[in-house]
C-alpha positions in Angstrom: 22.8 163.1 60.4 20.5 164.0 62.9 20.9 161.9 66.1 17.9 159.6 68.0 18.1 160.6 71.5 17.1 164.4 70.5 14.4 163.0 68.3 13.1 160.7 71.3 13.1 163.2 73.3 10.9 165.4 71.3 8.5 162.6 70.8 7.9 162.1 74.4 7.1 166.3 74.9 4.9 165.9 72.1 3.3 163.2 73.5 2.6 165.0 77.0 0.6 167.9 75.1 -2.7 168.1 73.7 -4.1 169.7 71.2 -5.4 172.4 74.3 -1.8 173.1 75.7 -2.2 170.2 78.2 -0.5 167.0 78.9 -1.7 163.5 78.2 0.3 160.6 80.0 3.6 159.7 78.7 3.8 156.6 76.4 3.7 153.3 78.8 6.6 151.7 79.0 8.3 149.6 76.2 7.6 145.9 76.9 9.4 143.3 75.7 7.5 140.9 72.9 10.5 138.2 72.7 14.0 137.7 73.6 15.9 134.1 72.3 19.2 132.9 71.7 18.1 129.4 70.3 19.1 127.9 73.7 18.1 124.5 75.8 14.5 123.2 73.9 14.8 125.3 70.6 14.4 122.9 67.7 14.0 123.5 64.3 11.0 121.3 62.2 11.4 119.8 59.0 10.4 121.7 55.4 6.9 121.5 54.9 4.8 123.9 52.4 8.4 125.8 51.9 8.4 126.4 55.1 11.0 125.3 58.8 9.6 126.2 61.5 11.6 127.3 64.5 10.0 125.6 67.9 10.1 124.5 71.7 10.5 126.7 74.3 13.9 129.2 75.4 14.4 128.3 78.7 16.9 130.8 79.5 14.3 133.5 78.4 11.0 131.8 78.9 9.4 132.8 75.8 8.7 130.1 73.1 9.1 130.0 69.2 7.6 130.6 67.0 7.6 134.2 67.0 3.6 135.2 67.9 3.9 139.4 67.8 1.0 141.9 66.1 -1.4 139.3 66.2 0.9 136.9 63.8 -0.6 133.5 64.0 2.5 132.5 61.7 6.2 132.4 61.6 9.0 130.4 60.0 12.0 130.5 57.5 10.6 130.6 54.3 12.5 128.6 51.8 12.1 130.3 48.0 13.5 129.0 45.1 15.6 126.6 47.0 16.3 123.6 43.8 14.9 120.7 45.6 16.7 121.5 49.0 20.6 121.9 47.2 20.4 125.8 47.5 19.5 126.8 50.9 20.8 125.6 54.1 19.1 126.4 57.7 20.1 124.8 61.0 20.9 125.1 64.6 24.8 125.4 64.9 27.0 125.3 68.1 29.6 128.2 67.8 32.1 130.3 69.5 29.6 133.1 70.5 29.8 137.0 70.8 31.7 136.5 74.4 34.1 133.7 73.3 31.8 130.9 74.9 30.1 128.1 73.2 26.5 128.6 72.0 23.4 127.9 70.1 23.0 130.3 66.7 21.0 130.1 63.7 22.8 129.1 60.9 21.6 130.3 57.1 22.9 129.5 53.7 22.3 130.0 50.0 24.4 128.0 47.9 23.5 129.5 44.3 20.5 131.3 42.9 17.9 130.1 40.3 16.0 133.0 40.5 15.3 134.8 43.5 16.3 131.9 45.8 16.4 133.5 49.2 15.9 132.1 53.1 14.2 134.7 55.0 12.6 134.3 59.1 9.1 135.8 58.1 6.7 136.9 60.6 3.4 136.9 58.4 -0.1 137.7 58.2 0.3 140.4 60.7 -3.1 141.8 61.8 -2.1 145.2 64.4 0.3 147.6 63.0 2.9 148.6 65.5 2.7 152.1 67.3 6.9 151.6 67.9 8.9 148.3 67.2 12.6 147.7 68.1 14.3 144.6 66.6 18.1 143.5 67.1 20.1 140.4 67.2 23.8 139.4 66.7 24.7 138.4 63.5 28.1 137.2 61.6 28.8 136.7 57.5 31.0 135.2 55.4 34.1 137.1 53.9 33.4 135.6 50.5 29.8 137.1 49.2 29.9 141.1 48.5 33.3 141.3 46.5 33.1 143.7 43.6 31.5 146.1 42.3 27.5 146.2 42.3 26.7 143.8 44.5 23.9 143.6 47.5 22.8 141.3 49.9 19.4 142.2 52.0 19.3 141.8 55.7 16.2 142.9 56.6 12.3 144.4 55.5 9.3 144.8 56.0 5.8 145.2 53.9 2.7 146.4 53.6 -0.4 144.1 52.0 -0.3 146.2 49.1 3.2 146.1 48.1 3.4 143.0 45.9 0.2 143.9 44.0 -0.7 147.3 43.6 3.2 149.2 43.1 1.7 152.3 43.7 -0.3 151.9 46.7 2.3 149.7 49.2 5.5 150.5 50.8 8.6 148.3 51.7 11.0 149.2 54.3 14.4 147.3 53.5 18.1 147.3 54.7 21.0 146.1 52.5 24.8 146.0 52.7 25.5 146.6 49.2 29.0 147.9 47.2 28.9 150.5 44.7 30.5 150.8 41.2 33.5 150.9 42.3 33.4 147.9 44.6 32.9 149.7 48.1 31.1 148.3 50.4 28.2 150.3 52.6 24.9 150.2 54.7 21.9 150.5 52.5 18.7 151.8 54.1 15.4 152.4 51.9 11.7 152.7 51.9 10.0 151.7 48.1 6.9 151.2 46.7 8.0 148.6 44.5 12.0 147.4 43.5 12.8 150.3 41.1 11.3 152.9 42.5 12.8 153.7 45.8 11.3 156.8 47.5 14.1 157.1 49.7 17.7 156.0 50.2 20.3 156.6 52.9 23.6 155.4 52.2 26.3 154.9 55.2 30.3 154.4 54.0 31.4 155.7 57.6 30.8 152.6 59.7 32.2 149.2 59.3 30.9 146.1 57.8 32.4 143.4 59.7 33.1 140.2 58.0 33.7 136.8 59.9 32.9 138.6 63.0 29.7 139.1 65.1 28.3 142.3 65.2 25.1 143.9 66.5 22.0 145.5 64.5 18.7 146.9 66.0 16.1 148.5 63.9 13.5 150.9 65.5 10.5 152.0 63.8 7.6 154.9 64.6 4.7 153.9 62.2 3.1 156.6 60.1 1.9 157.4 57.2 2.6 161.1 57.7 5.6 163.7 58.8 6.1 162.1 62.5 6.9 158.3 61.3 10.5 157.6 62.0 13.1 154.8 60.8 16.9 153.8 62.2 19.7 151.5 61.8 22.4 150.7 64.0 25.5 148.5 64.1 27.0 147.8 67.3 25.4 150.9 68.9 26.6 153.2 65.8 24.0 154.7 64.1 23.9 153.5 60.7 20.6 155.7 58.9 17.6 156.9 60.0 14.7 158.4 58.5 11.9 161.0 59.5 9.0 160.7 57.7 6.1 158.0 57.0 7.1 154.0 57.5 4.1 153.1 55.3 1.8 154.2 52.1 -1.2 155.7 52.1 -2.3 153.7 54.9 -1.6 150.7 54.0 -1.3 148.1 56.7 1.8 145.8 57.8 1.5 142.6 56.1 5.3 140.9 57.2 8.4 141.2 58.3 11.5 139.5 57.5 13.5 139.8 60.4 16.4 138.2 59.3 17.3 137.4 55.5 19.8 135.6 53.1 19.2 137.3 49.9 21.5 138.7 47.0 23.6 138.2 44.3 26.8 137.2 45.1 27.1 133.4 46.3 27.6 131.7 47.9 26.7 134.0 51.0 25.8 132.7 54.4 25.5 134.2 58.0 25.2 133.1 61.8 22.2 134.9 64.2 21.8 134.9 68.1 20.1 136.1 71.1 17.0 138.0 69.2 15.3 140.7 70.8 11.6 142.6 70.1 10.1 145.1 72.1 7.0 147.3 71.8 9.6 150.6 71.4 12.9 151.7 72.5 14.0 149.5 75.6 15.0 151.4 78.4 
């Protein structure tokens, strides 16, 4: 696999020349959009319209919930398919942390499925389509979901405002741990246009899936529709896929992302999140 830094690199030269030999300014720095670790006067709201809502302000970060980023005027944990409340569970839980000290994590749950019950954080009705977008977060799941052969659980996505009713003319940009026939478990990384008809696929057997353990994942995206888009994947700093090529479909604008997910179909199946970071590109 190709590496990142060599292929950040070459964006920033490309960025410095013009079409006349040259140079533009570099690319301003990556800011940060929001950084949380459901500390001090986070809260979560009760279910309305399928819906809790994550609230109050971080104040060992200073930035407040709900996530507000690309124009977003709303964000929350979408509850699908959950049986009346029985099938999904989302709270604020007080754990042993990534450095052995107490602290605040998100706490997600699917009991059972009646269909495509799922609990994904959705940040919707995006109006501005990233130039770059980094995402990561700490994360922990069970030990008990993903044993066997063809399984999958989804972690992540992404789509465009076509996706879910044109199949030709959308795209969907989603991460898995998944096994494969034979029961082994792997990273999943692919772009589609609709379920069954991935366009890509990178598979990753060489770095671990923890279980019952926190581990870190970041995401960084360069949207395109053309050659120069760009997609990766890491876990705890290892890179897990990446892809060169477009991040969208014929143009088709970001709609939402589900920045963290509890979907699958082996359950039960639940996982902890903490300290969630988003900046405008690669931090520095």
């Amino acid at each position: 696999m190709k590496t990142l830094v060599p292929y950040f690199l070459a964006l920033l030269l490309v960025a410095s020349c013009n079409k006349d030999g040259g140079t533009d300014p570099l690319p301003s720095t990556p800011q940060l959009l929001f950084r949380s670790g459901f500390e001090a006067n986070t809260y979560m709201d009760e279910i309305k319209d399928s819906y809790q809502v994550i609230r109050g302000m971080d104040d060992e970060t200073g930035f407040s919930w709900p996530i507000k980023i690309l124009g977003s005027n709303f964000s929350g944990i979408h509850r699908i398919e959950d049986d009346g409340g029985a099938a999904i569970e989302n709270y604020m839980d007080t754990v042993e942390g990534v450095n052995g000290t107490q602290t605040t994590s998100l706490y997600q749950r699917v009991n059972y499925d009646i269909g495509v019950t799922q609990t994904p954080y959705q940040i919707n009705n995006i109006r501005e389509n990233p130039r770059e977008l980094y995402m990561s977060y700490w994360m922990k799941i069970d030990d008990t979901s993903l044993n066997g052969p063809d399984n999958w659980r989804a972690i992540w996505e992404y789509k465009t405002k076509k996706y879910n009713t044109s199949r030709t003319d959308g795209f969907r940009m989603i991460a898995f741990i998944a096994t494969d026939d034979t029961g082994t478990p792997h990273w999943l990384l692919q772009g589609d246009i609709n379920p069954t008809e991935p366009i890509w696929q990178v598979r990753n057997y060489q770095v671990p899936i923890p279980r019952e353990e926190w581990f870190k994942v970041e995401y960084f995206l360069k949207w395109s529709e053309d050659s120069d888009g760009y997609a990766s994947m890491r876990v705890n700093g290892n890179l897990v896929a990446e892809h060169y090529g477009a991040t969208t479909n014929r143009g088709d604008n970001l709609d939402f992302i589900i920045l963290t997910q509890v979907y699958g179909n082996t359950h039960p199946m639940h996982q902890w999140i903490d300290d969630v970071e988003i900046w405008s590109g690669l931090p520095q």
